[in-house]
C-alpha positions as CSV (number, residue, x, y, z in Angstrom):
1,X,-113.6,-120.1,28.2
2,X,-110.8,-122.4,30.3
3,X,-109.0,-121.4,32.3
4,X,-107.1,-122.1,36.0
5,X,-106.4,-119.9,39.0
6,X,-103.2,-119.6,40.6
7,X,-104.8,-121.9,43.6
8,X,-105.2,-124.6,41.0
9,X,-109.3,-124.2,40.5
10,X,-110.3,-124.5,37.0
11,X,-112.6,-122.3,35.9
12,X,-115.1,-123.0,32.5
13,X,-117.3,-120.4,30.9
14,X,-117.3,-117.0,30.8
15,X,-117.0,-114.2,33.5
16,X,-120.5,-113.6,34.6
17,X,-121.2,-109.9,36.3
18,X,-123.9,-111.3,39.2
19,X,-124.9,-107.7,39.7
20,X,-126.4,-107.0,36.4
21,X,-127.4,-110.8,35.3
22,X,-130.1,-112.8,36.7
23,X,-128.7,-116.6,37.3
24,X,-130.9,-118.6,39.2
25,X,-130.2,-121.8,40.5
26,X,-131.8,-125.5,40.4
27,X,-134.5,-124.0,43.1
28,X,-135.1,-121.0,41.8
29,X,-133.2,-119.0,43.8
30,X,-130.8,-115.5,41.9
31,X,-127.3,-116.2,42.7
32,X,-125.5,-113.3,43.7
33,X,-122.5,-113.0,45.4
34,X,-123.5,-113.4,48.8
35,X,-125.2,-116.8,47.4
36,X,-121.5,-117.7,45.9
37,X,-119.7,-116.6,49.1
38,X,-121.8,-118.7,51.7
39,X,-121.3,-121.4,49.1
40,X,-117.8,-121.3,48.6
41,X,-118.1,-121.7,53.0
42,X,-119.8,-124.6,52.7
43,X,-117.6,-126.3,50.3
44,X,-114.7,-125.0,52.8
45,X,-116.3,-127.0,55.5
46,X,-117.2,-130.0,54.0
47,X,-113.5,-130.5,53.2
48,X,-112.3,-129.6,56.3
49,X,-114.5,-132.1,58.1
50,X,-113.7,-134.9,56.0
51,X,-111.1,-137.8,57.8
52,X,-107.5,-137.9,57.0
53,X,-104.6,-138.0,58.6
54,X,-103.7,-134.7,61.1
55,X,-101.1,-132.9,60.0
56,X,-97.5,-133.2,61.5
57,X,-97.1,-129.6,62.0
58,X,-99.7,-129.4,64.2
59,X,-101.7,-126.8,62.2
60,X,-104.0,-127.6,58.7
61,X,-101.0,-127.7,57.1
62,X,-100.3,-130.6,53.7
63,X,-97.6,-132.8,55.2
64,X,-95.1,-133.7,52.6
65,X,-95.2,-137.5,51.9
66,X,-91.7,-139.7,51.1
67,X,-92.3,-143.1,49.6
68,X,-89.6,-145.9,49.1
69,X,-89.3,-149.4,48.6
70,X,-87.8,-152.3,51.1
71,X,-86.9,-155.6,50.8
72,X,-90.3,-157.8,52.5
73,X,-87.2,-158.7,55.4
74,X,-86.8,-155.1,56.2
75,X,-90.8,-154.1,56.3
76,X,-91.1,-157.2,58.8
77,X,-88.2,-156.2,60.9
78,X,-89.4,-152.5,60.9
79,X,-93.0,-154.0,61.4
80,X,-91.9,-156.0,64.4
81,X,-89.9,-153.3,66.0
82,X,-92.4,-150.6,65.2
83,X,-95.2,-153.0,67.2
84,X,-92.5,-153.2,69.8
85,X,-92.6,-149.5,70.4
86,X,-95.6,-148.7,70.1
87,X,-96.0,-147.1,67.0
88,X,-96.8,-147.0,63.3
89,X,-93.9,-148.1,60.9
90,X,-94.3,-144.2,59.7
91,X,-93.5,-143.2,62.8
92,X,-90.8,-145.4,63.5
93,X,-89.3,-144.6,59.8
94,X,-89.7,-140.5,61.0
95,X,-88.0,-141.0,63.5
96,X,-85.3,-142.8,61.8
97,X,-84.5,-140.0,59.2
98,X,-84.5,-137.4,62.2
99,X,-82.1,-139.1,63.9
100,X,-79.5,-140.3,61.0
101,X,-79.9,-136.6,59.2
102,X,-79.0,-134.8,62.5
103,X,-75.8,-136.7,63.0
């Protein structure tokens, strides 16, 4: 069976009941669901302490991302100006959008 979750995990094979099956795993251990639960942590916690950038909401939040092309003149003018400033060319562009879509 294939199928995927609502929270985009895709699940293959069959439903397994852990209270009346024995499944062990490479070590020889029975996985029940207090095995699947403090696995399931550390999967949570290897993905939360991986880099990447922090996100602009301020909590662990997905930030959406906008992408769109320049001409090589405008990256090097908004490269320059960004440097100026003191900030990344993301920044600057943020700050940009704010600014004309509030007037």
């Amino acid at each position: 069976m294939n199928r995927k979750r609502e929270n985009g995990v895709r699940i293959t094979g069959p439903d397994v009941d852990l209270e009346r099956e024995v499944i062990l795993d490479s070590k020889g251990r029975r996985v029940d669901q207090a095995y699947v639960e403090r696995a399931l942590a550390d999967v949570d916690a290897y993905w939360k302490k991986q880099g990447g950038r922090p996100s602009l909401t301020g909590e662990a939040k997905h930030s959406p991302h906008v992408s769109f092309r320049v001409t090589p003149e405008l990256k090097a003018l908004a490269m320059r100006e960004a440097e100026a400033r003191g900030m990344t060319v993301s920044q600057l562009a943020r700050e940009a959008f704010e600014k004309f879509l509030a007037s």
